[in-house]
TORNU-684965 format. One record per residue (C-alpha): residue number from 0; residue in one letter; x, y, z. Coordinates in pm, 1 decimal. Example, Ala and Ser with C-alpha at 12.3 -4.5 7.8 and 13.67 -1.06 7.14 Angstrom:
# residues 2
num: 0	residu: A	c1: 1230.0	c2: -450.0	c3: 780.0
num: 1	residu: S	c1: 1367.0	c2: -106.0	c3: 714.0
END
This chain:
# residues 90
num: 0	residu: X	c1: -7415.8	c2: -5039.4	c3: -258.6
num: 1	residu: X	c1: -7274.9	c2: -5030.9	c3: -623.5
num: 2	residu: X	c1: -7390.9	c2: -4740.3	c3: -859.3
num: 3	residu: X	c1: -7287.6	c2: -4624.6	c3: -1214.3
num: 4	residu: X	c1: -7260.3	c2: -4245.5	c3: -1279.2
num: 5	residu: X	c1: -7219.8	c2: -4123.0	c3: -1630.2
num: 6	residu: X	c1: -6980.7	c2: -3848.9	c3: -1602.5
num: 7	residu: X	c1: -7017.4	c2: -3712.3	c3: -1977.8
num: 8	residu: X	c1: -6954.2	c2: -3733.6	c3: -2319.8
num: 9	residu: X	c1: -6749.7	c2: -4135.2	c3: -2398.2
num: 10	residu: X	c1: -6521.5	c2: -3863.3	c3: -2666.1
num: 11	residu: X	c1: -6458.9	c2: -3569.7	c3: -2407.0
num: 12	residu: X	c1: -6039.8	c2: -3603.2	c3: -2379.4
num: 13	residu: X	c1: -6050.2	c2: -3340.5	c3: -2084.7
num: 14	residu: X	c1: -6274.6	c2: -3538.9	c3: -1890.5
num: 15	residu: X	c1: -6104.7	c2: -3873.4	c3: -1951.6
num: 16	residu: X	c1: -5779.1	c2: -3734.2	c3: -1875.8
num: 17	residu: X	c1: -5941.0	c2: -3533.3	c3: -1551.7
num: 18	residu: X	c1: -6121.2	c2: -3864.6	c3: -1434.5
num: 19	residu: X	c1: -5809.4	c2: -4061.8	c3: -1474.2
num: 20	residu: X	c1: -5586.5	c2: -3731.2	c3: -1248.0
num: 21	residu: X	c1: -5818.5	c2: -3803.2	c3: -967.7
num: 22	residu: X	c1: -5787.9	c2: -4168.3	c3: -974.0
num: 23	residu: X	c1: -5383.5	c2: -4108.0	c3: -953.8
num: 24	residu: X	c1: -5485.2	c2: -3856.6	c3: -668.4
num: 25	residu: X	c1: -5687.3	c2: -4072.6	c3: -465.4
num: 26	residu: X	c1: -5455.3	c2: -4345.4	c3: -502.3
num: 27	residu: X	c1: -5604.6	c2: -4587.0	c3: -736.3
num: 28	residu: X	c1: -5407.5	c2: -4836.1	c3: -907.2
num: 29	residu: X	c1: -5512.2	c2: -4943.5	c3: -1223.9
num: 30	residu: X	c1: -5525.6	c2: -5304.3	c3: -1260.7
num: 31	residu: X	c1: -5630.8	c2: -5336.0	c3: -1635.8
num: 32	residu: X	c1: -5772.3	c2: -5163.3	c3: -1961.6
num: 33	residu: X	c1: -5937.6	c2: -5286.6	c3: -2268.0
num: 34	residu: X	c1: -6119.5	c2: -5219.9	c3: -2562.6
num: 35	residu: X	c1: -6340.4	c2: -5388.6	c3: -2792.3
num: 36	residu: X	c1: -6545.5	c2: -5335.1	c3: -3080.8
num: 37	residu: X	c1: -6934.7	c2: -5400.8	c3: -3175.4
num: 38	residu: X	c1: -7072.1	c2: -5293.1	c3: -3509.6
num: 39	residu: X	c1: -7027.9	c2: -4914.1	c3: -3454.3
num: 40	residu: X	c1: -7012.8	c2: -4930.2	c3: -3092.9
num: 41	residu: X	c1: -6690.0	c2: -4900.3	c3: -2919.2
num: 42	residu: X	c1: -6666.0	c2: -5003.9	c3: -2550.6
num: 43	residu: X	c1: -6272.4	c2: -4886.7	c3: -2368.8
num: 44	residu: X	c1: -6305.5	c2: -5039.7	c3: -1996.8
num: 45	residu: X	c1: -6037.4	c2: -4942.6	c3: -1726.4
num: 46	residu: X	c1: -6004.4	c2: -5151.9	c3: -1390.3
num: 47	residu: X	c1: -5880.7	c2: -4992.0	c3: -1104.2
num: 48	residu: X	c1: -5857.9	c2: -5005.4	c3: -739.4
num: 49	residu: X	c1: -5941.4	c2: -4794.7	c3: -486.9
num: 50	residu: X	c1: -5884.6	c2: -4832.1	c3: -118.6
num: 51	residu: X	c1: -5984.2	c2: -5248.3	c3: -162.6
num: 52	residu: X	c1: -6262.2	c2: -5144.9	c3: -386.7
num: 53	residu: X	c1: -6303.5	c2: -5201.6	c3: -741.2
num: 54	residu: X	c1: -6397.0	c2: -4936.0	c3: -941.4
num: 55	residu: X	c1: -6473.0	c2: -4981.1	c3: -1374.8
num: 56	residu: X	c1: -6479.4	c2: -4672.1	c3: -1610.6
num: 57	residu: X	c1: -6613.1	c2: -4724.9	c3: -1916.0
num: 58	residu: X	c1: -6616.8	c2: -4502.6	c3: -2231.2
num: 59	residu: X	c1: -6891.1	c2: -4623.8	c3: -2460.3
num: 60	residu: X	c1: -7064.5	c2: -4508.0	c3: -2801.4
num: 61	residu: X	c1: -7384.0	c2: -4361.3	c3: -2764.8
num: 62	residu: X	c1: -7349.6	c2: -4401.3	c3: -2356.9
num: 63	residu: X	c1: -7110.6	c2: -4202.4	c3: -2233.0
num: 64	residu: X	c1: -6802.3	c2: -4215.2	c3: -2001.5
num: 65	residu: X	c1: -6902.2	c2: -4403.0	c3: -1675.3
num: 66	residu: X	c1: -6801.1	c2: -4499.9	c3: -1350.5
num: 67	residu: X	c1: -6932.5	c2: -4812.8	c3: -1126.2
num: 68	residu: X	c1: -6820.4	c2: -4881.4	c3: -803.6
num: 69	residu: X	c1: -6910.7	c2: -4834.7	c3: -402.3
num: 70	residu: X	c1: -7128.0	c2: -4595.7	c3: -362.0
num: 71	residu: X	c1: -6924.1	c2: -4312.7	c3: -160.4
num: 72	residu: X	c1: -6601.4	c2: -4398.9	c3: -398.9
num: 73	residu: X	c1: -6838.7	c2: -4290.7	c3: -709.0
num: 74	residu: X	c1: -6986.6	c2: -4036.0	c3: -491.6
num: 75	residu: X	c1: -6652.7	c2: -3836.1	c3: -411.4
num: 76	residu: X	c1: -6476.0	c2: -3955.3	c3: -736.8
num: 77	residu: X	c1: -6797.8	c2: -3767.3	c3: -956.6
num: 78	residu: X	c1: -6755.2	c2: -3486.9	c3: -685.9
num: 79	residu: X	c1: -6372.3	c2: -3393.5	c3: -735.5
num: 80	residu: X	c1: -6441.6	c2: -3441.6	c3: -1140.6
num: 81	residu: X	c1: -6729.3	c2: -3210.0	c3: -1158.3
num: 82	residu: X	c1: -6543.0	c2: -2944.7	c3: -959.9
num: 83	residu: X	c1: -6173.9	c2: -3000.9	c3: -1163.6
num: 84	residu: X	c1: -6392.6	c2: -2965.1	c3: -1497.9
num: 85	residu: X	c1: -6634.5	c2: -2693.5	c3: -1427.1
num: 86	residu: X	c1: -6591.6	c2: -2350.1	c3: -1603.9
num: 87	residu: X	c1: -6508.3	c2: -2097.1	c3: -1395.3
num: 88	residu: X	c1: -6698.7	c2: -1723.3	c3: -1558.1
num: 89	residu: X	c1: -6414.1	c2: -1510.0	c3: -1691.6
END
């Protein structure tokens, strides 16, 4: 089954640059990137692929980053971003 997470904030650099580390790790290869432009909307779209599966993050205005693919891809991708971005108490 495909789902769509939304990870966080579309203008979060950390998490883009986190999301895009565990990608590498996993051994996605991405295939493509855009980015276009609506009125004040701004939609950057990466293509990748994971193990035979395709997986799209998108960073839009007023959405969010996201990530749509098979369901246990998003599922352990989402995982291994929430634990590489969460704060650890000092």
């Amino acid at each position: 089954m495909t789902v769509t997470v939304i990870l966080g904030p579309e203008h979060d650099q950390h998490l883009r640059a986190t999301v895009m580390n565990v990608m590498r790790q996993l051994g996605a290869a991405v295939e493509s990137r855009s980015l276009s432009v609506a009125g004040s909307q701004e939609i950057e779209t990466v293509q990748a692929r994971l193990a035979g599966q395709e997986i799209t993050i998108e960073a839009e205005t007023y959405i969010g980053l996201s990530i749509t693919g098979h369901e246990r891809a998003i599922n352990e991708i989402s995982e291994r971003v929430r634990q590489a971005t969460q704060t650890i108490p000092t």
